[in-house]
LOBA-154672 format. One line per 10 residues: their letters; for each residue x, y, z of C-alpha. Coordinates in steps of 0.25 Angstrom, whole numbers, plus 5000, padded with zeros to 4 digits. Layout:
a> X/Y/Z | ...
// end
This chain:
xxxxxxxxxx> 4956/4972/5962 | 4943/4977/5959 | 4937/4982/5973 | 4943/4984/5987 | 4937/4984/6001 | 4940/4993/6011 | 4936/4987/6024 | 4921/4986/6021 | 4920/4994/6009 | 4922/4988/5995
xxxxxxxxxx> 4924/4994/5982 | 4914/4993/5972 | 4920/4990/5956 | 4924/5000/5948 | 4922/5004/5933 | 4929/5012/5925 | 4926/5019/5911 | 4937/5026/5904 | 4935/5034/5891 | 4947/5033/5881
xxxxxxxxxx> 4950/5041/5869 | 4964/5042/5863 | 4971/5040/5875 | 4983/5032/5870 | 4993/5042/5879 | 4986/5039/5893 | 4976/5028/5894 | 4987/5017/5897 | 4989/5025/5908 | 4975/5024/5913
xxxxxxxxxx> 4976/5010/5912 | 4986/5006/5918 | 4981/5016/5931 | 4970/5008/5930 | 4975/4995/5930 | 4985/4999/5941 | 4972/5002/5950 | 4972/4996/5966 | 4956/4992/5962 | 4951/4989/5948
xxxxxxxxxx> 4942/4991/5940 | 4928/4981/5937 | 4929/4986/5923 | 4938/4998/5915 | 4932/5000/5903 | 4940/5009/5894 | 4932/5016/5882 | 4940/5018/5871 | 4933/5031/5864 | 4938/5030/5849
xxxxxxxxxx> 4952/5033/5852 | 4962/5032/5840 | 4974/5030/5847 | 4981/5019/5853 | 4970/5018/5863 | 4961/5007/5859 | 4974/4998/5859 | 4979/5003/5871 | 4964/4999/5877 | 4963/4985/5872
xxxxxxxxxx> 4978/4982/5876 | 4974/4984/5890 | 4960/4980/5890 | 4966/4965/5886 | 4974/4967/5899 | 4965/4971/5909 | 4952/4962/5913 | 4944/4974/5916 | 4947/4984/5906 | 4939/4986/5893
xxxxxxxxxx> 4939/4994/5883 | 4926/4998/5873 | 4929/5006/5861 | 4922/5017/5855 | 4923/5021/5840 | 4928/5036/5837 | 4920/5045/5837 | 4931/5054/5830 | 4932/5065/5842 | 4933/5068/5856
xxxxxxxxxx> 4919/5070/5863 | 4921/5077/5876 | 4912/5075/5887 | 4902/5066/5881 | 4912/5058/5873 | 4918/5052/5886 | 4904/5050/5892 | 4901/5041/5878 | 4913/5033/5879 | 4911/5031/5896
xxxxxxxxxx> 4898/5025/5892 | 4903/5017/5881 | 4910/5009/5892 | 4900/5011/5903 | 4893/5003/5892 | 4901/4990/5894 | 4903/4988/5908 | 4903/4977/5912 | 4904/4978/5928 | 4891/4978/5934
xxxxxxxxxx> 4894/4980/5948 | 4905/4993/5948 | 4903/5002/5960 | 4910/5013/5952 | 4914/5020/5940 | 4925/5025/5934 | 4925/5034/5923 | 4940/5034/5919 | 4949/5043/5907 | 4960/5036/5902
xxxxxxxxxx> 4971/5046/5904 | 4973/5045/5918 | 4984/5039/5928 | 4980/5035/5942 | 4986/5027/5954 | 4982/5014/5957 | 4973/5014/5969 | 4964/5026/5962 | 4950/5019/5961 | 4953/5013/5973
xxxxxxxxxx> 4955/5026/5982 | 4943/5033/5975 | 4932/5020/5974 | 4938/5020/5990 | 4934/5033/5993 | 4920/5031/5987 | 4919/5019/5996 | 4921/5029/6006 | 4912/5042/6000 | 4899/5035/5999
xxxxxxxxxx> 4891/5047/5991 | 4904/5048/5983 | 4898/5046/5969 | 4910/5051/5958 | 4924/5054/5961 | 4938/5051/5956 | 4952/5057/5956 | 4957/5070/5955 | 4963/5071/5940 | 4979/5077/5938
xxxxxxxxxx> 4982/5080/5923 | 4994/5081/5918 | 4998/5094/5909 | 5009/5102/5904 | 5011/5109/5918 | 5011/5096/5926 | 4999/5088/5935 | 4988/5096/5937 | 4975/5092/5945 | 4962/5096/5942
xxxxxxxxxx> 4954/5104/5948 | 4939/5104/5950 | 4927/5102/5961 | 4929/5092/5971 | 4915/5085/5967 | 4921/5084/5952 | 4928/5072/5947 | 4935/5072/5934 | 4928/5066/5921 | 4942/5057/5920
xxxxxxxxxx> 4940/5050/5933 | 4926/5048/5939 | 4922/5037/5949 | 4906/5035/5949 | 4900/5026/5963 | 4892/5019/5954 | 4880/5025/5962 | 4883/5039/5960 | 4884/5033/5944 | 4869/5027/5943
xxxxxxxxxx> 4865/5040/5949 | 4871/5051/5940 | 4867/5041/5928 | 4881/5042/5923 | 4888/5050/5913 | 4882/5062/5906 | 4886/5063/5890 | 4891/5076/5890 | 4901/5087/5894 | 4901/5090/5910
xxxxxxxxxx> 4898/5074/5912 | 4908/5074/5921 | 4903/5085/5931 | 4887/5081/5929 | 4889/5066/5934 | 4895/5075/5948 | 4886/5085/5947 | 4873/5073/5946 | 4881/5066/5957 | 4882/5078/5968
xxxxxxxxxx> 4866/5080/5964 | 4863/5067/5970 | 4871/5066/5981 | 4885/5060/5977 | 4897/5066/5979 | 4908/5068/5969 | 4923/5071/5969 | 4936/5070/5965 | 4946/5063/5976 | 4959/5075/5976
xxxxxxxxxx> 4969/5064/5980 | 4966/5053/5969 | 4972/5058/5957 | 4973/5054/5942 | 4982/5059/5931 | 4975/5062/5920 | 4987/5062/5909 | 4981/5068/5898 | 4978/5084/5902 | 4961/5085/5903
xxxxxxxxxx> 4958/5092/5890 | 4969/5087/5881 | 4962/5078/5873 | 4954/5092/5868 | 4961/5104/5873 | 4958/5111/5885 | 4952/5124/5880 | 4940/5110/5874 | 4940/5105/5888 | 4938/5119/5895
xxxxxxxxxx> 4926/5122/5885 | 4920/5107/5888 | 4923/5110/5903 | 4913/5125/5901 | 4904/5115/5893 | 4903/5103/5904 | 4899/5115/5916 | 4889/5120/5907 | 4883/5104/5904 | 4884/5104/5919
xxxxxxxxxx> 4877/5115/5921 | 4888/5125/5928 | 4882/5137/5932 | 4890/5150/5924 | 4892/5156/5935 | 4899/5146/5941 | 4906/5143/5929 | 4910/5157/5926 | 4916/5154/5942 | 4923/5143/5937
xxxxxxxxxx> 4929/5149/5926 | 4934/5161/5932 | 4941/5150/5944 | 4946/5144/5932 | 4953/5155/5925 | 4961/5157/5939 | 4968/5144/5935 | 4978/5139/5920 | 4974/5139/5912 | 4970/5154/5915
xxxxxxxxxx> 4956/5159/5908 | 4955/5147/5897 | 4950/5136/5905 | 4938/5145/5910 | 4935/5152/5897 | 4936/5138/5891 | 4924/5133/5902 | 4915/5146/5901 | 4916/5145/5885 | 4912/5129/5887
xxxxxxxxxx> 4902/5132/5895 | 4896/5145/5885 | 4897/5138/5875 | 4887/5126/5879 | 4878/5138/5885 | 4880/5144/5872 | 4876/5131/5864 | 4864/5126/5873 | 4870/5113/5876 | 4861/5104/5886
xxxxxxxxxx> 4867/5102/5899 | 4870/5089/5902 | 4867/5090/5916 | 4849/5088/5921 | 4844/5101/5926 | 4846/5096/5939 | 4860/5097/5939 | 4862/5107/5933 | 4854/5113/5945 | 4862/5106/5954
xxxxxxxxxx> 4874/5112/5948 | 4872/5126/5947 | 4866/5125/5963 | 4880/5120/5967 | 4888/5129/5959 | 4880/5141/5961 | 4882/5137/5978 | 4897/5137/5975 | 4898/5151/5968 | 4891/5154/5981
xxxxxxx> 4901/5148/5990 | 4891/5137/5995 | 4896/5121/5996 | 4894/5113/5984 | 4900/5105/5975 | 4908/5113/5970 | 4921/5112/5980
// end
């Protein structure tokens, strides 16, 4: 089944993107959530990104069985890119699309486990949230002291699961090519009106820890240098931080998002958010710090 009807109301196609590099361990998993799902996909192109494990064949056994998997191969580049490198390989497969008439789309990782009738509760309650623009699940990682749940704003949505009405999309003119992509496309959407958020009681298991692929002292400095390519203000930064050394791993994580951030002040690195957003940015966090209604829940 591809779309469903609730008494007047149909559901528009969906499209997903998924981004996979050297994920032998996890990605049949993926798959198989996906091809277990109540409402299919239009088109699931899977974008392997020079992987040189068992990946590529584990992509082209099931692309054979399923009619609306693909999968496009990229050459390896001989490291892993963060930020940037995912927003490559995602275009890559945007690039082939073949659906010309999807209401929504997915951008999907490819270590994740969900239940069946996912997209259809989410793509159900977009039907329902006209100006609801991006959202998705909330994501539980598995780690060494059991399932954790992340924690985050309410109008944030994880990079690995991010549904995009195909209006709010056009809009925001997609993906940015850089590290923070993930909080801009929000950010751009609030600016204009959407809303975005993440839905508590839809969740995904993302089995592979967030950070593993690199280490988690590598994603605490990429996470300081996303809010500076975002255009965090310090002082709600240096609010963040202190929060964050309330919580385990004590002090680390937040010396690892101020030194990210430094050091892209330090370097002079261009924001990858417009003036305008970084504006827009500052005003709503600067309201928070100020016990004011923003965003920021």
């Amino acid at each position: 089944m591809t779309a469903s009807t609730d008494g007047n109301h149909e559901t528009a196609p969906y499209v997903v993107i998924t981004p996979v590099r050297n994920e032998e361990r996890y990605v049949e998993e993926t798959i198989r959530s996906m091809v277990n799902q109540t409402i299919s996909p239009a088109e699931w192109i899977l974008v392997d990104d020079g992987s040189v494990d068992r990946t590529p064949e584990i992509l082209e056994k099931h692309s054979g069985d399923v009619p609306w998997l693909s999968v496009v191969t990229r050459p390896d580049r001989g490291f892993r890119s963060s930020g940037g490198g995912v927003v490559d390989a995602f275009s890559s497969g945007y690039e082939q699309l073949r659906s010309g008439d999807w209401g929504f789309i997915v951008k999907l990782d490819a270590d994740l486990a969900f239940e069946p009738d996912y997209f259809e509760q989410c793509l159900q309650r977009f039907t329902e949230e006209p100006q609801l623009g991006i959202a998705g699940g909330t994501i539980e990682s598995v780690g060494k002291d059991g399932i954790r749940r992340e924690r985050h704003p309410e109008f944030h949505v994880r990079g690995a699961t991010k549904i995009y009405r195909r209006a709010a999309w056009e809009e925001i003119g997609g993906l940015i090519n850089a590290p923070g992509w993930d909080g801009i496309d929000e950010i751009q959407a609030n600016k204009l009106g959407w809303r975005t958020r993440t839905f508590p009681d839809l969740t995904l298991t993302q089995l592979k820890p967030t950070g593993s692929a690199e280490g988690q002292w590598r994603d605490w400095l990429k996470g300081g240098e996303g809010c500076y390519q975002i255009g965090y203000h310090p002082l709600f930064l240096l609010a963040r931080s202190v929060a964050q050394a309330r919580r385990r791993p004590y002090l680390v994580a937040s010396a690892g998002l101020l030194a990210g951030y430094l050091r892209a002040w330090l370097r002079h690195l261009p924001r990858a958010a417009d003036a305008d957003t970084v504006a827009y940015v500052r005003e709503q966090q600067l309201a928070k710090l100020l016990g004011r209604d923003t965003i920021w829940r």
